[in-house]
Rosetta silent file (secondary structure, phi, psi, omega in degrees, C-alpha in Angstrom):
SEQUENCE: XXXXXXXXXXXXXXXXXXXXXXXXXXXXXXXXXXXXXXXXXXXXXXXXXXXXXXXXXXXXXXXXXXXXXXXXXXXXXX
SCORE:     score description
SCORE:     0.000 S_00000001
   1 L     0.000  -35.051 -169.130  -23.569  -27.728   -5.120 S_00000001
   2 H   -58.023  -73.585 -123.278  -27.326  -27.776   -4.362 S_00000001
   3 H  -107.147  -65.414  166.574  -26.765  -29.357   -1.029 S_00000001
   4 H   -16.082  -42.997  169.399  -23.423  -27.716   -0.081 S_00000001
   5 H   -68.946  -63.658  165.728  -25.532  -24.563   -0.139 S_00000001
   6 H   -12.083  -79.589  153.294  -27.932  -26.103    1.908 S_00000001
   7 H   -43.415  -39.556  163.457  -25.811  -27.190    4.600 S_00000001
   8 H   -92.469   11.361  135.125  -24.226  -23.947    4.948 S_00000001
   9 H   -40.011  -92.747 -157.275  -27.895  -22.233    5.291 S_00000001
  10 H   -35.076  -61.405 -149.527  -28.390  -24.712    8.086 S_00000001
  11 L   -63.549   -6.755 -177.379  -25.267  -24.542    9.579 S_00000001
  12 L  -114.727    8.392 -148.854  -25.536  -20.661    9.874 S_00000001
  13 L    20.234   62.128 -177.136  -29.527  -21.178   11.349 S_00000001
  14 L  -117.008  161.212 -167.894  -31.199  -19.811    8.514 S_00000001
  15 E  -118.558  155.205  159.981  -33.996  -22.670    7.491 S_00000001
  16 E  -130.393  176.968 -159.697  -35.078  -23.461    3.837 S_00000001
  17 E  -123.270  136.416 -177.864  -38.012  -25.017    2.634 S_00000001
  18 E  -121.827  145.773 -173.101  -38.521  -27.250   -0.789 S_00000001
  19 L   -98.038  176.797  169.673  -41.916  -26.443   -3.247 S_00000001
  20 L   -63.157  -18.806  178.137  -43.476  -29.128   -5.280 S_00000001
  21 L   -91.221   22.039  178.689  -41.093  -28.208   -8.362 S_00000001
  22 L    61.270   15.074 -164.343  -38.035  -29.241   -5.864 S_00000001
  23 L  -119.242  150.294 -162.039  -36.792  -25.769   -5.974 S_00000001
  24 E  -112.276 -175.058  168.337  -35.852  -24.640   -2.427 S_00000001
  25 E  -157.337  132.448 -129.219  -35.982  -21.525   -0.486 S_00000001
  26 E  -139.438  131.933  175.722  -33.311  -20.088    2.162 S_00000001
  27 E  -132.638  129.875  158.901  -34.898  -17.879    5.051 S_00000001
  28 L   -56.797  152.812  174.820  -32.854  -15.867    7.472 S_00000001
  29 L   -61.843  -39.687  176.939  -32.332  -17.000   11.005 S_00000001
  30 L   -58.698  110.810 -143.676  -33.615  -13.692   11.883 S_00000001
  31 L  -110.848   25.282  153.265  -37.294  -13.143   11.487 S_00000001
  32 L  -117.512   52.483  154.434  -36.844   -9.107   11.012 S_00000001
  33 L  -105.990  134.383 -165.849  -34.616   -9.948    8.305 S_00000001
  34 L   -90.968   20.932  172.215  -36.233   -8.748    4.973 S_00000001
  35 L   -99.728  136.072  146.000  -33.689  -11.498    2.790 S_00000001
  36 L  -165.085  130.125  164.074  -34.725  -14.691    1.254 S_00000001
  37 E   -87.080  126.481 -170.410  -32.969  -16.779   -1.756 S_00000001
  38 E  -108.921   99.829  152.417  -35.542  -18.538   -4.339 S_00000001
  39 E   -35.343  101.092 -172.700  -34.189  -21.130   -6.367 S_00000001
  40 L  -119.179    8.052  150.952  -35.230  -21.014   -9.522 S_00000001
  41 L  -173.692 -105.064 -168.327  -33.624  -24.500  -12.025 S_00000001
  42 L   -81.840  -27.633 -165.422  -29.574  -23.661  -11.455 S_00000001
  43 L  -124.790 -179.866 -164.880  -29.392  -19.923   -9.940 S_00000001
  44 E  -121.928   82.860 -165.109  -30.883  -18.208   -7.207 S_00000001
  45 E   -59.661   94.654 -176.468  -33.260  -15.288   -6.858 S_00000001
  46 E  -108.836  155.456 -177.949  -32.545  -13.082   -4.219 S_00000001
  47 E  -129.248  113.290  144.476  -35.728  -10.697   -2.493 S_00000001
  48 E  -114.426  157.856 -164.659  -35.681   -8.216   -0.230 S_00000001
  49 L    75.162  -11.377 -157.709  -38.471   -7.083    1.155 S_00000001
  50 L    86.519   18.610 -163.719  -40.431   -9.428   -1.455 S_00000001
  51 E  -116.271  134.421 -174.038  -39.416   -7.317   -4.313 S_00000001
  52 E   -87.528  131.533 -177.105  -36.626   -9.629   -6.255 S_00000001
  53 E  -128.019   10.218 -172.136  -33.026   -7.771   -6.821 S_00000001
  54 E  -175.211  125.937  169.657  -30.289  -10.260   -7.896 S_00000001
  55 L  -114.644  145.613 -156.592  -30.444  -13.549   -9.834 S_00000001
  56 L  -148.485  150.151 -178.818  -27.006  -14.770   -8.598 S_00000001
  57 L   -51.506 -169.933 -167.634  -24.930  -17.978   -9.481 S_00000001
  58 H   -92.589  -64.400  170.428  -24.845  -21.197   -6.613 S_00000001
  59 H   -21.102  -48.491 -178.555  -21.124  -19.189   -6.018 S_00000001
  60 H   -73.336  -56.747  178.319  -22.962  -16.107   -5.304 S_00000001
  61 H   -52.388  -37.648 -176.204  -25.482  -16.986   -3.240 S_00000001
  62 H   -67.221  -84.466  169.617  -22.772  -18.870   -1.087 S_00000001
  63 H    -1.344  -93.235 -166.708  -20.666  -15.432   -0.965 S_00000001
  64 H   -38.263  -37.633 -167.650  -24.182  -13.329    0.087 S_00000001
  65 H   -86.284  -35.420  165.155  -24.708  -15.810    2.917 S_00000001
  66 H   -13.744  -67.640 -167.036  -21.167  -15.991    4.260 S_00000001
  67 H   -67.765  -47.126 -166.018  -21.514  -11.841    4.785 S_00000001
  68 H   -76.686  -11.520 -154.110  -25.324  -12.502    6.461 S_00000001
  69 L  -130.834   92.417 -171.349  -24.404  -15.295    8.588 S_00000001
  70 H   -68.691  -58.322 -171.858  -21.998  -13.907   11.542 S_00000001
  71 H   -39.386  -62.657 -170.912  -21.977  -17.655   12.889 S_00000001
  72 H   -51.293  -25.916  165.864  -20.702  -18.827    9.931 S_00000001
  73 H   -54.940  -73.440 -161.649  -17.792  -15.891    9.838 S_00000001
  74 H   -64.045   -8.837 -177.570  -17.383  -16.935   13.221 S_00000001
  75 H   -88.042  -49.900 -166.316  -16.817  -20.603   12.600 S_00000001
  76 L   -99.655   16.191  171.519  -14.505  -20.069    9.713 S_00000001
  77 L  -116.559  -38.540  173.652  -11.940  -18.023   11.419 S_00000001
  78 L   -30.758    0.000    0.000  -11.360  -20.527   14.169 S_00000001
């Protein structure tokens, strides 16, 4: 599931990042977007702004980028 998110992060040009605990981190393609998902063991931590506002299943997280990620919209109606 881990990587399946991953790949559709990429695939939608938002970049992530991995810490020394292996726990990843999802950045918008946009760099005035105030979104980022934190991995924390199994779920996902999302912050805007830096202030954290949703711990959200692997499911969830997919869902939130789907709506943030027009490319990916646009790819999946085709």
């Amino acid at each position: 599931m881990l990587q399946s998110l991953l790949d559709q992060a990429s695939s939608c040009g938002c970049t992530y990042e991995r810490d020394s605990f292996g726990n990843c981190k999802i950045l918008p393609p946009q760099k005035t977007a105030r979104w980022e998902l934190q991995q924390v063991k199994d779920r996902w931590l999302l912050f805007v702004g830096g202030v954290p506002q949703a711990n959200l299943y692997p499911e969830e997280a997919e869902a939130f980028l789907k709506r943030r990620c027009p490319r990916h919209l646009n790819r999946e109606a085709v």
